[in-house]
BAGU-385848 format. One record per residue (C-alpha): x, y, z; residue number from 1. Coordinates in Angstrom, 1 decimal, padded with zeros to 4 digits. Layout:
BEGIN
> X  Y  Z  NUM;
...
REM end
This chain:
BEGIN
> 082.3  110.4  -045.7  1;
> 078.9  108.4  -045.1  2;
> 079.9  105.6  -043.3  3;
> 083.0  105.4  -042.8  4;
> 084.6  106.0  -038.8  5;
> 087.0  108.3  -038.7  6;
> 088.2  106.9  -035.3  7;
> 089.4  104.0  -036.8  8;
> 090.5  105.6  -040.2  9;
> 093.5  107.2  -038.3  10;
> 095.4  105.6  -035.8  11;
> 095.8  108.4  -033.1  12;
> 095.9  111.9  -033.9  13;
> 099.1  113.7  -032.5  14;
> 099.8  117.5  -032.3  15;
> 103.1  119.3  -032.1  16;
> 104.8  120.4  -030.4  17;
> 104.9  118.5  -027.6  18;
> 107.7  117.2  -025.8  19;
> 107.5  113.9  -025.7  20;
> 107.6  114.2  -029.3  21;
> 111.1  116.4  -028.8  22;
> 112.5  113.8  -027.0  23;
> 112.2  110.9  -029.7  24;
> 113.1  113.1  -032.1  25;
> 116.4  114.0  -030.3  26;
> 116.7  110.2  -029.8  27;
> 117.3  109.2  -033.6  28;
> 121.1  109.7  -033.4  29;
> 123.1  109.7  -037.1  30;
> 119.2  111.2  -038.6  31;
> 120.6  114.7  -038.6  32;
> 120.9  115.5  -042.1  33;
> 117.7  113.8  -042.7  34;
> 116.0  115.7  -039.7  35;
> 117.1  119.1  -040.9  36;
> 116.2  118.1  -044.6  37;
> 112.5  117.3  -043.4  38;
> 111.9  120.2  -041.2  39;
> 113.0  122.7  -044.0  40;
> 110.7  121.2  -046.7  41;
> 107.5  120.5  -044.8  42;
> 108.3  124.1  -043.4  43;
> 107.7  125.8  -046.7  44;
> 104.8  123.0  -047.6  45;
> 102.8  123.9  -045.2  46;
> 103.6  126.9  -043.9  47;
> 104.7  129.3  -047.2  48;
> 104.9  132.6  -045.2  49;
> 107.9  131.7  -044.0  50;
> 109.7  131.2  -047.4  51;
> 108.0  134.6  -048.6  52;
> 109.6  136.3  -045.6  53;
> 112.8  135.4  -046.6  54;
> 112.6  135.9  -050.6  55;
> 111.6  139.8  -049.2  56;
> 114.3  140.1  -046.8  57;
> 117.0  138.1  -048.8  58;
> 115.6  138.4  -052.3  59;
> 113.5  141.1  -053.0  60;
> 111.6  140.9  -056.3  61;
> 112.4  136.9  -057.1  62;
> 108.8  136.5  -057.2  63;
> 109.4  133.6  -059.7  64;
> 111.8  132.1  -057.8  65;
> 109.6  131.4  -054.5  66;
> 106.0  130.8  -056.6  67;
> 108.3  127.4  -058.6  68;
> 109.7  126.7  -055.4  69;
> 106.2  126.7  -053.7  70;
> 103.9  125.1  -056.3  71;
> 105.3  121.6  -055.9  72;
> 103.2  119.2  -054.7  73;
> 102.7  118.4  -050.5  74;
> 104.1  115.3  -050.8  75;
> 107.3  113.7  -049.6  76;
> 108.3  109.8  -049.6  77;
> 110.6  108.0  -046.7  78;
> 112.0  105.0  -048.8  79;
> 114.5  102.9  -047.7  80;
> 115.4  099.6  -045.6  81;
> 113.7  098.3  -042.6  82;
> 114.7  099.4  -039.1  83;
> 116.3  102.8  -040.7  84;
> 114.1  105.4  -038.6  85;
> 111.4  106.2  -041.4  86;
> 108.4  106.1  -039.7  87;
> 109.8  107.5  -036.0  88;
> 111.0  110.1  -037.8  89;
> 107.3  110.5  -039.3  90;
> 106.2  110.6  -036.6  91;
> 108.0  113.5  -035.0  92;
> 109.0  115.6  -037.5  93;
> 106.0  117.2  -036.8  94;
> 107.3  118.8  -033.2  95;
> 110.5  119.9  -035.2  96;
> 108.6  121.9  -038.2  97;
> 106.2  123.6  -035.5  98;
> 108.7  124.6  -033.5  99;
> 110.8  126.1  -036.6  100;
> 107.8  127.5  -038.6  101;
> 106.2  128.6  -034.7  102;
> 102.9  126.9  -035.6  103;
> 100.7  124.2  -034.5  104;
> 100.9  121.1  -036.4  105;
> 098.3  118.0  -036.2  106;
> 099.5  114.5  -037.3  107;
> 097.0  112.0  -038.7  108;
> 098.4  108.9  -039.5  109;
> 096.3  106.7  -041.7  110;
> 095.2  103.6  -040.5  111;
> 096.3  100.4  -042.9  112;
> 092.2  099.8  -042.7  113;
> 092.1  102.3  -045.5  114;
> 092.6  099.2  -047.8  115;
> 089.3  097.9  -046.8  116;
> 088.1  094.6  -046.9  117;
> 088.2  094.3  -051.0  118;
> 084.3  095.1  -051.1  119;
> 083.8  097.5  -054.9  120;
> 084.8  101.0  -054.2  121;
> 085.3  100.7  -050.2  122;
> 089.0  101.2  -050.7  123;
> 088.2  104.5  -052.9  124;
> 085.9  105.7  -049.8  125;
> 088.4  105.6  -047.2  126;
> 090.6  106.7  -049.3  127;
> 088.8  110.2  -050.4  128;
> 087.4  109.7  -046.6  129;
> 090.9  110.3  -045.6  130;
> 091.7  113.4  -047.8  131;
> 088.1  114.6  -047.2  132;
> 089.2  115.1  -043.6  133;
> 092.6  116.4  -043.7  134;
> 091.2  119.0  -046.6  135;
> 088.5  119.8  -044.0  136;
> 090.9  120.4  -041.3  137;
> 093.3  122.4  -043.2  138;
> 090.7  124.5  -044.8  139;
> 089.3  125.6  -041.3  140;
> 093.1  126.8  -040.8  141;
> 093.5  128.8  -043.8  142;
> 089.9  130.4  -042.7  143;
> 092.0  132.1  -040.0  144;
> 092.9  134.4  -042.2  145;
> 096.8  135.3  -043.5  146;
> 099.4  133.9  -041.6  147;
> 097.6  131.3  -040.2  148;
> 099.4  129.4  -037.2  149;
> 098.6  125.8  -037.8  150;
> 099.1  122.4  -040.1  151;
> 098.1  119.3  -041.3  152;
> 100.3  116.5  -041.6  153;
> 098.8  113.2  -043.4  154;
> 101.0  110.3  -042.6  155;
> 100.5  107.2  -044.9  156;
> 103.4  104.3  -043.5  157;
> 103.7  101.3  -045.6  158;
> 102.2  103.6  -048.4  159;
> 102.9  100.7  -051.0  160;
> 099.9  098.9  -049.6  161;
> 098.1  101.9  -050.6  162;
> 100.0  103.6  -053.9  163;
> 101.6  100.3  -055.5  164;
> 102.0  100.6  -059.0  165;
> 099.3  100.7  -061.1  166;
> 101.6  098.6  -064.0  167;
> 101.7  095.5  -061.8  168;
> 100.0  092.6  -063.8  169;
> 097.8  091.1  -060.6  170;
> 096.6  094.4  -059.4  171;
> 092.7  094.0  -058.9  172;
> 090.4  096.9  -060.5  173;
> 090.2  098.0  -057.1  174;
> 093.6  098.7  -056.0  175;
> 093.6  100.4  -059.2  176;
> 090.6  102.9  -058.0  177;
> 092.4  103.5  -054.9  178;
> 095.5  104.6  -056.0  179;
> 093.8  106.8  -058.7  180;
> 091.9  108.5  -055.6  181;
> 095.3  108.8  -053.9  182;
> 097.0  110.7  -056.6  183;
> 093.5  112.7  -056.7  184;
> 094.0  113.5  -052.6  185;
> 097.4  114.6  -053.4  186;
> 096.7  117.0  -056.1  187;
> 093.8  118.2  -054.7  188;
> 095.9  119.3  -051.6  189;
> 098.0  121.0  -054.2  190;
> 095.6  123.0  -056.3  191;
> 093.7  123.9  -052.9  192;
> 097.3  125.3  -051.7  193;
> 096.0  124.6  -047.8  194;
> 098.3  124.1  -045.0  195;
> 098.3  120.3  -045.4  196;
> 101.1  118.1  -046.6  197;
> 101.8  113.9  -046.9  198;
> 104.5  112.0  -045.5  199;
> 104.4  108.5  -047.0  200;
> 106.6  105.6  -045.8  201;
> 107.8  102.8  -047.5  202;
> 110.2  099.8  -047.2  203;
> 109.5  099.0  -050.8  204;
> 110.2  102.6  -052.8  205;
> 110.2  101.2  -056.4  206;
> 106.5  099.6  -055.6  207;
> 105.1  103.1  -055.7  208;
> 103.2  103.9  -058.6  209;
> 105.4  106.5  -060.8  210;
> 102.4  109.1  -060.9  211;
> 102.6  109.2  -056.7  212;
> 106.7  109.6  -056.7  213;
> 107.1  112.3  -059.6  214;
> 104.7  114.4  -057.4  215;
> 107.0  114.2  -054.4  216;
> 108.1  117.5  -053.4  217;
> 111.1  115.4  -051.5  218;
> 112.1  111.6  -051.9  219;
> 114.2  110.7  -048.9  220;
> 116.4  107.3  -049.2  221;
> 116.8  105.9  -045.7  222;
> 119.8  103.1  -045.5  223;
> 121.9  100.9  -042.6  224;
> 124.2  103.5  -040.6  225;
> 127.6  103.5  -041.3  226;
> 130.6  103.2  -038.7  227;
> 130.1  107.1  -038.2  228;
> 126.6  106.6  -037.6  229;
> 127.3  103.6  -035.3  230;
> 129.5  105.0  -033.1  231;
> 127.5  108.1  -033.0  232;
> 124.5  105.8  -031.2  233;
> 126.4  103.3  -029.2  234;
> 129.7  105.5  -027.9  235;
> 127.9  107.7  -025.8  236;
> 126.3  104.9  -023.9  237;
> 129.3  102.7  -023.7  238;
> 131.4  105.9  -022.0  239;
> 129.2  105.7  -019.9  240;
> 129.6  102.6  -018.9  241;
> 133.3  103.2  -018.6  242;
> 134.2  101.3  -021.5  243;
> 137.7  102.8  -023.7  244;
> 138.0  103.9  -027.2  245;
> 139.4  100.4  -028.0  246;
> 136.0  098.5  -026.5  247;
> 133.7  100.5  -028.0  248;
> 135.5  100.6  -031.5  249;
> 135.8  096.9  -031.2  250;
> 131.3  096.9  -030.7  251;
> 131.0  099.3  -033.6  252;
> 133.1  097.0  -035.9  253;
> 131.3  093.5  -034.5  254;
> 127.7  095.4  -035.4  255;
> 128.8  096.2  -039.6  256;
> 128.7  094.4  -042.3  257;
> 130.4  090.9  -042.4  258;
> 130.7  088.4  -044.3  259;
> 128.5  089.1  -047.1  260;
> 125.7  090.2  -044.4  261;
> 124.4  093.6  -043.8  262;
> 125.5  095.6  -040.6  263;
> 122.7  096.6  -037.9  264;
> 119.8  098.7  -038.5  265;
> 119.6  101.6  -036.3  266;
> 116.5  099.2  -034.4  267;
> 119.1  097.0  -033.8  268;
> 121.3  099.2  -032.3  269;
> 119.2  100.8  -030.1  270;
> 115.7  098.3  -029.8  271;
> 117.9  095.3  -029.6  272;
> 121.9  095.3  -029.0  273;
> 122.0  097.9  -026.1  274;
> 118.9  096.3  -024.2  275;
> 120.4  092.9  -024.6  276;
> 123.6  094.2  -023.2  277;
> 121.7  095.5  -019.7  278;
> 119.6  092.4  -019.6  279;
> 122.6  090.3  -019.7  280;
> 124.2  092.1  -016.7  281;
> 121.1  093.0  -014.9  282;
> 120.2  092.5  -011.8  283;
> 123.3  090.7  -010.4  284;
> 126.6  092.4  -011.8  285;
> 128.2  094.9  -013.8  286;
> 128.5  095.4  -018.2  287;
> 131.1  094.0  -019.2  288;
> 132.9  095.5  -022.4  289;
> 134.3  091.3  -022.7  290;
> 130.7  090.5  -022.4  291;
> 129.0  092.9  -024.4  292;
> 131.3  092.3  -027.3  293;
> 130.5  088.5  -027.2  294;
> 126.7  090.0  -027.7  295;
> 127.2  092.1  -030.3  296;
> 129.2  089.1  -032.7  297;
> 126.5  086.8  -031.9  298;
> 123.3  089.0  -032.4  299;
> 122.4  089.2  -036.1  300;
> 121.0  091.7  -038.3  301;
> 117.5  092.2  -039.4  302;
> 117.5  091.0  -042.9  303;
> 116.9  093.4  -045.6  304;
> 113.2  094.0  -046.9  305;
> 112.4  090.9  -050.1  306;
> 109.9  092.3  -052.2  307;
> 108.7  088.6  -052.8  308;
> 105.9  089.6  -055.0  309;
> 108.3  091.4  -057.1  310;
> 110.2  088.1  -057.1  311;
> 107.3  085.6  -058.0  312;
> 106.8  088.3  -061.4  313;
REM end
């Protein structure tokens, strides 16, 4: 790790819980399934004793069972279109698993300065830099002894920049050599069995070289919320507002899909619609549900990702 600042190789470093965390977690309305999905399999990533306590309690003697379940690699991906959640959820998942697993979990989310500047071998440096650390940390956890009460969490957002496919034609020699040290990080994680998993993000999932998504423990799609999903987010805030079933079902149906465009991300909902709604009002008068429907059919959508390179090819 000579010469490379670790300050600036990871964003911030986060630990969980903490309840600021709780509170944007409870925040991602419609992400439930995907929540409890997260929780579970990071659980018994980094934190095994957990799932051995159960096979003894539940299913004594399916050795076999638990060792297949446990030897898949630390790896999960978050794929899917912009504005779905993906990386506040990566964010925060780590307050959920450490209050389910009772443990103490550190996040360390991995700079886009890992890429380097395109000098030979710097992007292979931070690269292993990275890994170097998070095995570091992890390893001073498992010398605790059996049991031990802590985590590593290594999150890599717009992981295609770092883990595109090593098949695409332009790739330099150099992107190459990182994503080979990538897959290295991954595995050795995996052979070291430590309490350390990745959480990779990714607008563009079919980017990702094949070798980085066949190790995924878990591949998560993330996608536009449905009418459920919308009027899970906006009806509690419109009641409040003391708007009636017809009003708000009228807002849900302005925010879907329409002719031939997509419906609102969940950012939209919640980053753009609602505060355009106050800011509208505010400071003079009331919401209006009259008002805020005219909003809601005249705000558009964030466009889906384009993978232009993919397009150019």
């Amino acid at each position: 790790m000579i010469g490379v600042d670790m300050m600036t190789l990871f964003e911030r470093r986060m630990s969980y819980p903490h309840p600021a965390a709780r509170e944007r977690l409870e925040r991602l309305v419609g992400l439930d399934d995907y929540i409890d999905r997260l929780s579970k399999v990071l659980g018994l990533l980094v934190h095994p004793a957990g799932l051995k306590r159960w096979g003894e309690q539940h299913h004594p003697g399916a050795e076999k069972l638990i060792d297949t379940v446990l030897a898949r690699p630390p790896l999960v991906i978050l794929g899917g279109d912009v504005g779905s959640g993906k990386t506040e959820l990566a964010e925060t998942i780590g307050d959920a698993v450490a209050r389910q697993e009772e443990i103490e979990i550190d996040l360390l989310p991995l700079s886009l300065s890992a890429r380097g500047q395109g000098k030979v071998g710097e992007m292979t440096q931070l690269i292993s830099a990275a890994f170097d650390f998070t095995v570091k940390e992890a390893a001073a956890i498992e010398k605790r002894g059996e049991g031990a009460e802590g985590a590593v969490l290594l999150l890599v957002d717009e992981a295609d920049a770092l883990a595109q496919s090593r098949e695409t034609a332009e790739m330099h020699h150099e992107e190459v050599s990182g994503v080979n040290a990538f897959i290295r990080g991954i595995d050795r994680l995996s052979n070291q069995r430590l309490p350390a998993a990745v959480i990779m993000c990714t607008n563009r999932y079919d980017a990702l070289d094949p070798a980085v998504t066949r190790r995924a423990a878990e591949i998560l799609a993330f996608g536009r919320p449905d009418k459920t999903k919308r009027r899970l987010l906006l009806g509690p805030k419109l009641v409040e507002l003391g708007f009636d079933e017809t009003e708000i079902e009228a807002i849900v149906a302005a925010t879907g899909p329409k002719g031939g465009l997509p419906g609102f991300t969940f950012s939209d909902l919640s980053q753009r619609l609602i505060p355009a709604i106050v800011l509208d009002a505010y400071p003079d008068r009331a919401i209006l549900p009259t008002k805020a429907l005219i909003i809601a059919e005249q705000m558009t959508a964030t466009p889906p990702f384009t993978d232009r390179r993919s397009q150019a090819r």
